[in-house]
C-alpha positions as CSV (number, residue, x, y, z in Angstrom):
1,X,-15.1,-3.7,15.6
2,X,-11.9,-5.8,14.7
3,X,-8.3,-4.4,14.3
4,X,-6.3,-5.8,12.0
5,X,-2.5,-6.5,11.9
6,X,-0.5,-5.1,14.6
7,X,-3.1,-2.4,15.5
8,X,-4.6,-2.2,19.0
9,X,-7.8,-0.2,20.1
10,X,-7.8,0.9,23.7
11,X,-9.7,3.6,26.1
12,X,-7.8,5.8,28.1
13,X,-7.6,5.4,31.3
14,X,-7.7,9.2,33.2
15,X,-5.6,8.7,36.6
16,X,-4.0,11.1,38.6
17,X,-0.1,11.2,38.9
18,X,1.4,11.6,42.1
19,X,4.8,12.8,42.4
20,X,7.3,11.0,45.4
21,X,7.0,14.0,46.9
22,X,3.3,13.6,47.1
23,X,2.4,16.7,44.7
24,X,-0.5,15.6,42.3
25,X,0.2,16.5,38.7
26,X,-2.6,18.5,36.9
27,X,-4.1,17.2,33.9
28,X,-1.8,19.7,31.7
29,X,1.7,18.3,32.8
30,X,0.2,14.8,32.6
31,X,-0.3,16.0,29.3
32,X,3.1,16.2,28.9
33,X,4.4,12.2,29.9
34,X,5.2,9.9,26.9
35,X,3.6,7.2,28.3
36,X,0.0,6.9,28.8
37,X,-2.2,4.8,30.6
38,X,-4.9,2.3,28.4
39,X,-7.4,-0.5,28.8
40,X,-7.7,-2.9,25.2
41,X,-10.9,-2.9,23.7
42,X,-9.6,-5.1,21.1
43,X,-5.9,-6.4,20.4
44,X,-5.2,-6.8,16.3
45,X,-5.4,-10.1,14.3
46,X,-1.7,-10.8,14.8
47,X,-1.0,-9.3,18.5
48,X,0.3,-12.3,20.0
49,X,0.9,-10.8,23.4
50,X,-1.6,-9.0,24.4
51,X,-4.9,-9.6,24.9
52,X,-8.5,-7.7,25.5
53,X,-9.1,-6.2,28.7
54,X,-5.5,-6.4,29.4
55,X,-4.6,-2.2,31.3
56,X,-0.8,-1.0,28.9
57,X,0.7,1.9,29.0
58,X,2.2,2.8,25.7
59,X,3.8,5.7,23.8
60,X,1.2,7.9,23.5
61,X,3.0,10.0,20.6
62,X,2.9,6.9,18.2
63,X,-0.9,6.4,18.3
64,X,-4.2,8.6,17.5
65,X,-7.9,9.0,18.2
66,X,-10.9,8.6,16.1
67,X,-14.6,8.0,17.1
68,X,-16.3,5.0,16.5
69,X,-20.1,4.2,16.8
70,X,-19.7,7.3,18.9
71,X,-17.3,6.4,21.4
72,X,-13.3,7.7,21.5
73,X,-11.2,5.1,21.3
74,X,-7.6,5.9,21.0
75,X,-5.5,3.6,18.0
76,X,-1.5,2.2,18.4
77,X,0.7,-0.3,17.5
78,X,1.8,-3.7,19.5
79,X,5.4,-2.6,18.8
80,X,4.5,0.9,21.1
81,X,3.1,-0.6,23.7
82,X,6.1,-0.7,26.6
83,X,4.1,-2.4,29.6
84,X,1.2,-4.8,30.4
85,X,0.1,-4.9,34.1
């Protein structure tokens, strides 16, 4: 599998959100963040900053899911990506 351009494949990463109160989220109001937590699988031809393996969260309303060779892998854009840990 190779994306091309600006496209990035990643897999979800399923965490549990903690509040600073210390009240974990359920999976429904996580549902309900922007942001969303990812490992790449495979960074586009001309992604310059971000590289395979790398964990992003990114804007999870600018991306979408397909399955490929049976796995769900979740599609978005370099530009929608907002951090790289």
């Amino acid at each position: 599998m190779k994306a091309i351009g600006k496209n990035i494949v990643v897999k979800i990463i399923e965490e549990e959100i903690e509040t600073d109160s210390g009240l974990l989220l359920s999976q429904e109001d996580a549902k309900g963040l922007r942001y969303q937590k990812a490992e790449v699988i495979e960074p586009g031809s001309d992604v310059t900053v971000i590289k395979k393996k790398d964990t992003i969260y990114f804007d999870k309303r600018q991306s979408y899911t397909m399955i490929i060779k049976g796995e769900q892998v979740t599609i978005t854009q370099e530009r929608d990506v907002v951090v790289v840990l």
